[in-house]
Structure formats: C-alpha cells, structure tokens
C-alpha positions in Angstrom: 109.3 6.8 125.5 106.1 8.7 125.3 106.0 9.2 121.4 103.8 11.9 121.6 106.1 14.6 122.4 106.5 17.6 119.6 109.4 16.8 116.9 111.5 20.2 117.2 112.1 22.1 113.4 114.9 21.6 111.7 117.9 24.5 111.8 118.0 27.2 109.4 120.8 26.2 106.7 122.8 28.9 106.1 123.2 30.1 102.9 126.9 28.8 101.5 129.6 32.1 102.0 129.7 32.5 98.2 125.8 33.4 98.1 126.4 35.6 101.6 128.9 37.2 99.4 127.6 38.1 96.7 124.7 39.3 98.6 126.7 41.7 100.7 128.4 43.3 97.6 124.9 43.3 95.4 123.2 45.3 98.5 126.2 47.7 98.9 126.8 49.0 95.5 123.0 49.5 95.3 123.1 51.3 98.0 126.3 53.1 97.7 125.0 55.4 94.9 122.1 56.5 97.0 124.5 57.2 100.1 126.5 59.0 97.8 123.4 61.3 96.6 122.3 61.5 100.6 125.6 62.6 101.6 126.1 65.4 98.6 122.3 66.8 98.9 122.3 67.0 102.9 125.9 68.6 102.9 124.6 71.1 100.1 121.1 72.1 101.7 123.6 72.6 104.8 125.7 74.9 103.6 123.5 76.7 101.3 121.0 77.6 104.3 124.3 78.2 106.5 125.3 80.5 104.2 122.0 82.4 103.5 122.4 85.3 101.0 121.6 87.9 103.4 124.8 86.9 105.3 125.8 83.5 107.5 124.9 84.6 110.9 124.0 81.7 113.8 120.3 81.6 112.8 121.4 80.6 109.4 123.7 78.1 110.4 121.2 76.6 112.9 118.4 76.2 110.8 120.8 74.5 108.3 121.7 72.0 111.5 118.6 71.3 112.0 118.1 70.6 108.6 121.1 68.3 108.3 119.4 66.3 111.5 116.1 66.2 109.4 118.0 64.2 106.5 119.9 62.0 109.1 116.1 61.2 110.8 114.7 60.8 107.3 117.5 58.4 106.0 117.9 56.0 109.5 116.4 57.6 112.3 113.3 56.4 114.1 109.8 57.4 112.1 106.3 56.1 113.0 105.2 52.7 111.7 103.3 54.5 108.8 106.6 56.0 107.2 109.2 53.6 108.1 109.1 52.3 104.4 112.1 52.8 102.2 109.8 54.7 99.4 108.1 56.9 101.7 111.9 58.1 103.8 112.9 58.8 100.2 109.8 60.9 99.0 110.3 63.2 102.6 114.4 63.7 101.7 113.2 64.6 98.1 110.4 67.2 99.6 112.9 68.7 101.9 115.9 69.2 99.3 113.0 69.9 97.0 112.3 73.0 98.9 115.9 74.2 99.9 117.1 74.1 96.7 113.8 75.8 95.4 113.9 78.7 97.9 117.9 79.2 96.8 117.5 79.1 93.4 114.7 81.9 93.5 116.3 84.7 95.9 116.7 87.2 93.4 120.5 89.0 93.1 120.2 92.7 94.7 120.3 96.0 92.8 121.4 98.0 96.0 123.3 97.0 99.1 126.1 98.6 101.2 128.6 97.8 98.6 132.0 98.3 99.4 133.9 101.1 98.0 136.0 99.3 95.2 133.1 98.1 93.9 130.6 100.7 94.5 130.1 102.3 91.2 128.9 100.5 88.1 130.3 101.5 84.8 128.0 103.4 81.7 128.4 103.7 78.3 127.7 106.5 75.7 128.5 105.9 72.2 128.8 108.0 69.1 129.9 106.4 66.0 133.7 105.4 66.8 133.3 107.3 69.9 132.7 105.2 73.2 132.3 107.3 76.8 132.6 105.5 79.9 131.6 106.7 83.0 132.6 105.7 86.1 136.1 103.9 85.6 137.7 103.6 89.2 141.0 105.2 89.1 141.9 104.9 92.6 145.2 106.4 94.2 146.3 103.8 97.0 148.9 104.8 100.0 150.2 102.2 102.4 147.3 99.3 101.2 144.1 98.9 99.4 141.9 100.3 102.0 143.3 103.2 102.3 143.3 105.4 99.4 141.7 108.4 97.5 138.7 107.3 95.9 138.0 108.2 92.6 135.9 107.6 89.3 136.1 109.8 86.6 134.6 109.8 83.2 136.9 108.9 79.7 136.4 108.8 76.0 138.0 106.5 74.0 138.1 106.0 69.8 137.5 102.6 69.4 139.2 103.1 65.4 142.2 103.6 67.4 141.7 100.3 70.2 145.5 99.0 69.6 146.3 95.9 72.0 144.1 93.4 74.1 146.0 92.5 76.9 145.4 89.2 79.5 146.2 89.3 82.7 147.0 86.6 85.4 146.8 87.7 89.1 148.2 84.6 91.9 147.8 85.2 95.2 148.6 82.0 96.7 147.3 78.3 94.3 149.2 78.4 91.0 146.3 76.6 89.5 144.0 79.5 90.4 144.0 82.9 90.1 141.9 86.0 89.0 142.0 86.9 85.4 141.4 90.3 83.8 141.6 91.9 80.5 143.1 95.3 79.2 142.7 97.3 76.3 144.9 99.9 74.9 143.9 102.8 72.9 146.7 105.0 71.3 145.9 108.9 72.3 146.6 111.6 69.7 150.0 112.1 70.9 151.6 108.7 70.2 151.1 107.2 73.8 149.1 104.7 74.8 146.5 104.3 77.1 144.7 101.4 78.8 141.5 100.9 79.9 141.3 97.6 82.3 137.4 95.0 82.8 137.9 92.5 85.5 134.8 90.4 86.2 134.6 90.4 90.1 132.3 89.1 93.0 131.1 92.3 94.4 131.1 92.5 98.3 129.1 94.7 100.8 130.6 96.5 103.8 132.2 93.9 106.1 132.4 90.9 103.8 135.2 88.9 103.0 136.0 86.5 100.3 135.2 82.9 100.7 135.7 80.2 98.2 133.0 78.3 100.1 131.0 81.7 100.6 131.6 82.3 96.7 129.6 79.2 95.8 126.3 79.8 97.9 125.3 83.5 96.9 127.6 85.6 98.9 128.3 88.5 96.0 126.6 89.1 93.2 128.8 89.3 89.8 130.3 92.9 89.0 132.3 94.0 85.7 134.6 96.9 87.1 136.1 99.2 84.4 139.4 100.8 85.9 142.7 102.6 84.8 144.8 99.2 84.3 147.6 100.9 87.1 144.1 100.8 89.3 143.9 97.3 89.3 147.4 96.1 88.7 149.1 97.8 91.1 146.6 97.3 94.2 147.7 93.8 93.3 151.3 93.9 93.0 152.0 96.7 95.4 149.3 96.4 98.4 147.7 92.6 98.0 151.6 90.7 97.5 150.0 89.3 94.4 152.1 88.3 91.4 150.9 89.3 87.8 151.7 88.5 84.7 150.4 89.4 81.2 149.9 88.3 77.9 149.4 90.0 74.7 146.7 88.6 73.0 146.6 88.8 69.1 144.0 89.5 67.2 143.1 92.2 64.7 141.8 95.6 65.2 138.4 94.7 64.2 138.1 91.4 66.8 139.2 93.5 69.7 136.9 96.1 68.5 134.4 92.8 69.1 135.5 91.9 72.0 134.7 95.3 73.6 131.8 95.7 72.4 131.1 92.1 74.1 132.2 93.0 77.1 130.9 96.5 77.5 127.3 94.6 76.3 127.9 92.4 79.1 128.5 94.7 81.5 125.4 96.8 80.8 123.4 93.8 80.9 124.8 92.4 84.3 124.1 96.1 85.9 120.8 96.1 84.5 120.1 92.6 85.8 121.8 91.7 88.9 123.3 88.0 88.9 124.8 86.2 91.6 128.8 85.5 91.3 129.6 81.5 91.4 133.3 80.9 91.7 132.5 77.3 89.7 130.0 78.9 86.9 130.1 83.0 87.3 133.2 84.1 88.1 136.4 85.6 86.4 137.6 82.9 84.4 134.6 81.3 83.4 133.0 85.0 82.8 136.2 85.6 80.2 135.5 82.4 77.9 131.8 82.7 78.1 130.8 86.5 77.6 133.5 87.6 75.9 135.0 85.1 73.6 131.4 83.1 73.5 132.6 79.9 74.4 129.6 77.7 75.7 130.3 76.5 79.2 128.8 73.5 80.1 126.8 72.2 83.1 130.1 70.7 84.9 133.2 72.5 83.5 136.3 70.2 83.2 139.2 71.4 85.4 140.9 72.6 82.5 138.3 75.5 82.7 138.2 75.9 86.3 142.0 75.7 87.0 142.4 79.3 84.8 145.9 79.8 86.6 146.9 76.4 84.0 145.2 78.8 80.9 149.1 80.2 80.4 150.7 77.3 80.1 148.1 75.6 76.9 
C-alpha cells in the first residue's frame, strides 16, 4: 500500500441541536425587530406616495410601487458586490424613507382649492365687549339628501353674557367605537327661547373627493372648524346620512363655557389662517375636541381610549 497517498480531512462536526437552536431563535428575534421596522416603513412610504396630497391618481400609485420594489431590492434583492453588506442595504432603505417621509412632512396644507360646498366657507369673528358676530355660519335647507339643498350662510350675533348650555354630540354611522363628535352652544334670545350655534371639526374635502379612513391618514383634507345652525348639522345627519345621534349636556358654568368658546372660536381663526392637514389618528374631530378646546395634551401615540371617541359616552 503506497503510503504516500493524501490522508482526506476529517468531517465537519455538527454543532449539537441545542447550540443549532439557540442559534436559530438568537438570529430571528434579532432580526424580527428590523423586519418589523422594514415591513411598517415600506408599507407607509407606499401609501403615503399612493396617496399623494394632490389626489391618488395611477402616477401616484406607481411611483409608490416602484418604491415598494426599491425597499424589497434594498432589503434582499441582488446589489453589486460593493453594496451587498448588511450596513450599507441599511443606510440606502434609511436614504430612501429618509426622503419620502421628508417630502410628506413638508407639502404645505392649501389655503384655496375647489372645496366642496359644505365646506366652502370659513367662519369670522367680530367682537365687541359681550358681543361676538359670526359670519358665515352654514345654515343649509336640505330636500331629499345632502347634496341637494339651498345653500346658505348668513351672518348672527350672539351675547356671550347670555351663552346658556354646552351641548356634546355623538354622530354613528356604522362602528360604535367611532364616530364624529361635535359641540353646541345655546344662547337664550331676548324672548325666552333658545338658540344654538353648532362647531364640528371636520376634514374638509374638494369637488369629487370622498372620505377615506386610509385617505384621512395621508393628507387627503386639510382640517376645517364649520360653524352651523345645530338643525344644519344634526339633521343632514339624522334625516339624509341614516346616522344616529345622540347628545349630552355638558355641565359647566357660564364662565367655562364662555372659555370654551372663546377656545374654539381662537382655534378656528388660527386653523383658517394657517391651513393644517386633517389626520383621523392626530387632527381629527375627537382628538381636535380634547386638545383645542378642553387643552388636554395629546400624546405622540394616543391610547385607544382617545381614538375610540364613540366609547367617550360610556366613561
């Protein structure tokens, strides 16, 4: 036997299971944090350039394909030898989401647009010592549904020495955990009678736009208070939208609802002066209510129990 001939290395020992084991779970809860954080950023990028705030149209919604297949290439696809490191696939994603969510965060809310026509005028204020005058306060008169109706605004003056009641409102139109909230306040006229004067925080639409919950989180409306007659905005609900209502009387004294229409009136000035965009998570009816007009701080993430306003009447 020729003793010369090469001795063949020895097998690979595989590592016992308990070590493969451990291994497996070490290198997928590392990693399932960062899939996590790939999955949310790519899906939001997506829809925020789907939904552009000039409108989702099939330009929008391929550019935010193409953007999803960037993060997909970026995160496992094939790169050249140069960028195939783990760092350097992470510092591209963070460059591209880096830009998207630059370029949404800076397109300003517009002051004009084809608004449509329940939302088309924005409310003023004159005041002279108890004395408040508010001009254009929607007092539409509806026929057979809420697009078809007489369209009017008219101008009111109210003593805010005789601001009575504060009224909460609670609009369902399907989810009983969600629903649009408004507030009403009730002055009492010379005469004895009572009248009320309505401020519901609303995503304000142009011509040809519907509501989206998905649409209302990527800068579809920008944020509207509309002052209205409260038989405006209760019974377009009740009568014409099959909505169901309710309200609460909310007690206070004279001089905090005196406050709290000042605050809201404030408010709405400053939101016509400044256009914002309406979120339904962070600027929307509910959230609006506790923030500007009761001046509850509203954090980063709200808890449910802020979001899921159609719960507020039963704490």
């Amino acid at each position: 036997m020729n003793s010369d001939l090469p001795v063949p290395p020895p097998l690979p020992v595989a590592p016992p299971v308990r070590h493969r084991i451990i291994h497996h779970v070490v290198g997928t809860a590392w990693r399932t944090p960062l899939a996590i954080v790939w999955l949310v950023l790519t899906a939001w990028c997506t829809l925020g350039i789907g939904y552009a705030p000039d409108g989702p149209s099939a330009v929008t919604w391929s550019m935010g394909a193409a953007c999803a297949l960037a993060c997909v290439a970026l995160a496992a696809g094939p790169l050249p030898r140069f960028a195939r490191g783990r760092a350097v696939r992470w510092m591209g994603l963070a460059v591209l989401w880096g830009a998207v969510v630059t370029w949404f965060w800076f397109v300003p809310a517009p002051a004009q647009a084809d608004w449509q026509p329940d939302v088309q005028d924005t409310a003023t204020f004159a005041v002279n010592g108890d004395e408040v005058t508010v001009s254009g306060i929607r007092n539409f008169r509806y026929r057979s549904s809420d697009t078809d109706c007489e369209e009017v605004w008219v101008e009111r003056t109210y003593d805010l020495s005789q601001l009575r009641t504060v009224d909460l409102f609670f609009s369902f139109w399907g989810p009983q955990r969600i629903c649009h909230n408004f507030v009403s306040f009730g002055f009492e006229c010379a005469d004895g009678t009572m009248t009320y004067l309505a401020a519901s925080i609303e995503a304000r639409k142009r011509v040809g736009q519907q509501y989206s919950a998905v649409g209302g989180l990527f800068r579809q409306y920008t944020l509207i208070y509309v002052w209205a007659d409260e038989r405006d905005v209760v019974r377009v609900r009740t009568n014409f939208r099959g909505e169901t209502v309710h309200r609460y009387r909310i007690e206070c004294t004279q001089e905090n609802a005196r406050i709290l229409f000042e605050r809201y009136a404030l408010h709405s000035i400053d939101v016509a002066r400044t256009p914002c965009w309406y979120n339904a998570i962070t600027q929307s009816c509910g959230v609006d209510i506790l923030r500007t007009a009761f001046g509850q701080r509203i954090p980063l993430f709200p808890s449910p129990r802020l979001l899921l306003n159609g719960t507020w009447e039963q704490q």
